[in-house]
GUZAFI-56439 format. One record per residue (C-alpha): residue number from 0; chain; x, y, z. Coordinates in Angstrom, 2 decimals. Example, Ala and Ser with C-alpha at 12.3 -4.5 7.8 and 13.67 -1.06 7.14 Angstrom:
BEGIN
PT   zagu   tigu         X         Y         Z
PT      0      A     12.30     -4.50      7.80
PT      1      A     13.67     -1.06      7.14
***
This chain:
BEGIN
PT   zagu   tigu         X         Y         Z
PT      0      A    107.18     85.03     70.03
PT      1      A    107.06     85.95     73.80
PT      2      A    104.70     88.86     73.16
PT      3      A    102.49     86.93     70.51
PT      4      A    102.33     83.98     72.70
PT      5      A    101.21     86.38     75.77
PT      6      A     98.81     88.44     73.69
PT      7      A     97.23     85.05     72.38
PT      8      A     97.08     83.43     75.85
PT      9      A     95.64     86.09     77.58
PT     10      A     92.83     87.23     74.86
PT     11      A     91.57     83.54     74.01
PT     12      A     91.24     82.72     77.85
PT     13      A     89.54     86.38     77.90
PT     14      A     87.11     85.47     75.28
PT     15      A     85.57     82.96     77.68
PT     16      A     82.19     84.29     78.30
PT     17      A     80.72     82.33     81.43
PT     18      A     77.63     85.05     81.39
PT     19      A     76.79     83.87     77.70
PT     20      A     77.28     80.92     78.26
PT     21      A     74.67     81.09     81.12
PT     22      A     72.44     83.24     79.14
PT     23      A     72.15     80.44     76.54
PT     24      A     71.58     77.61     78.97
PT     25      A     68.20     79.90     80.18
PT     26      A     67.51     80.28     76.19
PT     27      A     68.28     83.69     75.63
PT     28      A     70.86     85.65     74.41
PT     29      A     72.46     87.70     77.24
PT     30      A     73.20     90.92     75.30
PT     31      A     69.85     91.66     74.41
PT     32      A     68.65     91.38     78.04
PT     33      A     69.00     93.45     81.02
PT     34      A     71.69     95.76     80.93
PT     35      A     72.53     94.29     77.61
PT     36      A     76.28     93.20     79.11
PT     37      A     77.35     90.13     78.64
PT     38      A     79.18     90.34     81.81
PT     39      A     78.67     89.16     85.63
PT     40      A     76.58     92.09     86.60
PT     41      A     74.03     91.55     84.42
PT     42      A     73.57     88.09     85.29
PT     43      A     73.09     89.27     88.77
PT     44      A     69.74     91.22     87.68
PT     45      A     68.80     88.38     85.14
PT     46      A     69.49     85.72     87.66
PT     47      A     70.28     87.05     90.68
PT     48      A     73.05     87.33     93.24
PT     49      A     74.24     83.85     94.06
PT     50      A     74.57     83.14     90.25
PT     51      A     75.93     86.38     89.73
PT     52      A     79.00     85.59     91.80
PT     53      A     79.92     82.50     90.73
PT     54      A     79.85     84.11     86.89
PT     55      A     82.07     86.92     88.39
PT     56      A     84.45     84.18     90.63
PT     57      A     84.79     82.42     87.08
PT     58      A     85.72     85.49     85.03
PT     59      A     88.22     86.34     88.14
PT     60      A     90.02     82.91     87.89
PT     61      A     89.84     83.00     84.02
PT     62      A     91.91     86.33     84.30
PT     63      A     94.29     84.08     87.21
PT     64      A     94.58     81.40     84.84
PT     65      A     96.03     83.49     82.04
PT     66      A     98.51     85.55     83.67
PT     67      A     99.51     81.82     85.35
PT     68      A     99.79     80.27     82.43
PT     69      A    101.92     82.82     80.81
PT     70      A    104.21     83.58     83.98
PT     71      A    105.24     79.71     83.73
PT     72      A    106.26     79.76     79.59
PT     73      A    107.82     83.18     80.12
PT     74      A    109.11     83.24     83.31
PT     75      A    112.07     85.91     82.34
PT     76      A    110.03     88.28     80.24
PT     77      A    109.49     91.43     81.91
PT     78      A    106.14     92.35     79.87
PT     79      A    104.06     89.27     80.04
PT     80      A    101.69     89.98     82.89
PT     81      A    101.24     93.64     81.47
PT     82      A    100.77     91.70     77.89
PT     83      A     98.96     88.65     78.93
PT     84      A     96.34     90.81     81.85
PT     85      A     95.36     93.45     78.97
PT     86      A     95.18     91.10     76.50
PT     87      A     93.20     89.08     78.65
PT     88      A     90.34     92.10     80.14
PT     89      A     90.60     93.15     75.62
PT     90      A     89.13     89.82     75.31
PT     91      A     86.63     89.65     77.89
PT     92      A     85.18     92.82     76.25
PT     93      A     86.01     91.82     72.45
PT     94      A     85.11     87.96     72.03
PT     95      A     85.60     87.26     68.47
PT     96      A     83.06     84.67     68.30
PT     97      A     80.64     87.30     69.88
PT     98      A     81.16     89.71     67.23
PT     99      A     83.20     91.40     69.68
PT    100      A     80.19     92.45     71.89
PT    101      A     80.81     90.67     75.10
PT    102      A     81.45     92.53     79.20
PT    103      A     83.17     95.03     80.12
PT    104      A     86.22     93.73     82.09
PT    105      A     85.74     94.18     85.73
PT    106      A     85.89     90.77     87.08
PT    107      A     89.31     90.41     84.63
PT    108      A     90.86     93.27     86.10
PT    109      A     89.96     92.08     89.46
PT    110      A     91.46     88.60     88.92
PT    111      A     94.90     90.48     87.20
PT    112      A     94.90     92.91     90.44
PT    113      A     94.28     89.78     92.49
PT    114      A     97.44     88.12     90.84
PT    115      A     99.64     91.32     91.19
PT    116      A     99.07     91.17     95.40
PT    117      A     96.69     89.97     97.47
PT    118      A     97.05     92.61     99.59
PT    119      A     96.56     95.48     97.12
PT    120      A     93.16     93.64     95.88
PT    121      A     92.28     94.07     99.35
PT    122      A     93.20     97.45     99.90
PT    123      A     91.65     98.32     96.10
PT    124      A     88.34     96.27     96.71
PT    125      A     87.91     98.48    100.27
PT    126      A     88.32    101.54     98.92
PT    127      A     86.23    101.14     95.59
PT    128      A     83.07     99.38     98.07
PT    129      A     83.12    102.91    100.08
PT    130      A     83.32    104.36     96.56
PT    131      A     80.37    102.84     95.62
PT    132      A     78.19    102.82     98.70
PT    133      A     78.82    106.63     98.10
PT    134      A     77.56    107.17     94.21
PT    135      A     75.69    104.10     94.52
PT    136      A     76.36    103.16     91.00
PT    137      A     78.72     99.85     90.31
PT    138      A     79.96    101.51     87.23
PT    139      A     82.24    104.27     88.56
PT    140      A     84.31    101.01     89.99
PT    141      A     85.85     99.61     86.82
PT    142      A     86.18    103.23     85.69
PT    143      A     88.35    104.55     88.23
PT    144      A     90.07    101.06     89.24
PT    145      A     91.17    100.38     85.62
PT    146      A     93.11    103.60     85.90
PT    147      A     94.05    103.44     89.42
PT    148      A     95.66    100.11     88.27
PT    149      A     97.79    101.07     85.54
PT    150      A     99.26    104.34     87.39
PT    151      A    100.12    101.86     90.85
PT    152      A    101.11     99.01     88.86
PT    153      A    103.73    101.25     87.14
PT    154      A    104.70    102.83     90.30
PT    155      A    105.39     99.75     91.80
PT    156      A    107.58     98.08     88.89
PT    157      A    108.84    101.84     87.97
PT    158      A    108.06    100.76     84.39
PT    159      A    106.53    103.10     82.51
PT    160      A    105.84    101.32     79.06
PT    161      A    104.02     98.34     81.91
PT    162      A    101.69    101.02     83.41
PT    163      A    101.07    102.16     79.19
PT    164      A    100.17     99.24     78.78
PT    165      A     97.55     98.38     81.09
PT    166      A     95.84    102.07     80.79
PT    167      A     95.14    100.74     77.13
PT    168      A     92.68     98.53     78.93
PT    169      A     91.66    101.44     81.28
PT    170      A     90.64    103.96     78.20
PT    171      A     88.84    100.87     76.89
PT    172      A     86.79    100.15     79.40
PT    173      A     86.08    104.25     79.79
PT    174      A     85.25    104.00     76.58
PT    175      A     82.87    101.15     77.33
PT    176      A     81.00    102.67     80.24
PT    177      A     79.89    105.63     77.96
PT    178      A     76.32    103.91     77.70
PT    179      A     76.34    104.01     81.61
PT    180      A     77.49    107.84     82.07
PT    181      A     74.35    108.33     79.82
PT    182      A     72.10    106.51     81.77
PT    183      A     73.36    107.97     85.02
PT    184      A     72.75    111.15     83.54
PT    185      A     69.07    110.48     82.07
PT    186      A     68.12    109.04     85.70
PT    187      A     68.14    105.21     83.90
PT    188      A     71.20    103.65     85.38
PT    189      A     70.64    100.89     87.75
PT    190      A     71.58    101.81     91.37
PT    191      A     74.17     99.33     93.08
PT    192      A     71.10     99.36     96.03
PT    193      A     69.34     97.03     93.57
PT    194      A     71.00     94.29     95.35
PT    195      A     68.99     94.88     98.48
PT    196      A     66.46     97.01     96.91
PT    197      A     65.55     95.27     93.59
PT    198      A     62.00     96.11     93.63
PT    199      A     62.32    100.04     94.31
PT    200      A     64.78    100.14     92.08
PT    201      A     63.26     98.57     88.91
PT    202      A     60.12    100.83     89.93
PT    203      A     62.31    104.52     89.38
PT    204      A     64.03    102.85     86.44
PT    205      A     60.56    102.48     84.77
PT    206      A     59.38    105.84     85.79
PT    207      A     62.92    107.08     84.36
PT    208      A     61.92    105.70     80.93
PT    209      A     64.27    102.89     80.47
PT    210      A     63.93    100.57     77.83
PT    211      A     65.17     96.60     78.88
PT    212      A     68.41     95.78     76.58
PT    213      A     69.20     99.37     76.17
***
């Protein structure tokens, strides 16, 4: 019951979708513009910036809400943050009433990182923003913080099955940034400088070939 009521918790607050949400309020279906990501990123280039955060700040506290939520029913189970912050980033990226096409769990894993210690969002946030200044693209961040996560998060509990656990999400969201390692490599990936160079950077997209939604 403690693992079905953690699994259930964590995927249904999950399968909140603020970007779609948003997307349908402008009359349009968020997945079939942009990036085609139904997640806070691409609401920053649909939108823009100020928008774009507050859909990320809301799929952050979703991702605080769960693990919450399920701390205070299960207070003496060892596995329900594990349970409940997987199951939580799975739904994000798998909302059933979305035909399972929705983000791709960065904001959730930054809201369960937030929840494990303040401190080591801090320290993880720092060190993926030099990461990304570097590559300038966003998408090496969920990639190598999902599995960054999983490894420290068993370290620091010494619970191997925990750290299994959460590197299920990890290899999903790999697995959903294939699209992107594409892209990067066809020259059609969208550079993080697009926040302070939107206009340059829609200009070498076109050149690149991109097609909008792909």
């Amino acid at each position: 019951m403690e693992i079905l009521g953690c699994l259930l918790i964590g995927y249904l607050i999950g399968a909140f979708s603020p970007s779609y949400i948003i997307g349908m309020m402008n009359g349009y279906d968020i997945r079939k513009k942009g990036s085609g990501n139904a997640g806070a990123s691409n609401v920053i280039i649909l939108k823009g910036k100020k928008i774009g955060a507050f859909c990320a700040i809301l799929d952050i506290a979703k991702a605080c809400l769960a693990v919450w939520i399920t701390g205070k029913l299960f207070p003496e189970f060892r596995y329900a943050f594990p349970l409940t912050g997987t199951a939580c980033i799975l739904g994000h990226i798998f909302p059933f009433y979305l035909k399972f096409r929705g983000g791709k769990g960065l904001a959730c894993l930054g809201g369960v990182v937030l929840m494990t210690d303040v401190r080591l969002f801090l320290v993880m946030i720092s060190i993926e923003l030099v990461v990304v200044l570097i590559v300038n693209y966003l998408c090496v961040v969920p990639m190598s913080a999902s599995v960054a996560y999983a490894l420290i998060y068993g370290a620091m509990n010494q619970d191997i099955l925990a750290a299994g656990i959460f590197m299920i999400a990890a290899v999903v969201m790999l697995f959903k940034h294939r699209d992107n390692i594409q892209r990067i490599k066809n020259g059609q990936e969208v550079h993080f400088s697009y926040l302070w160079n939107k206009d340059k950077e829609i200009e070498r997209i076109k050149e690149n070939g991109a097609v909008e939604g792909k």
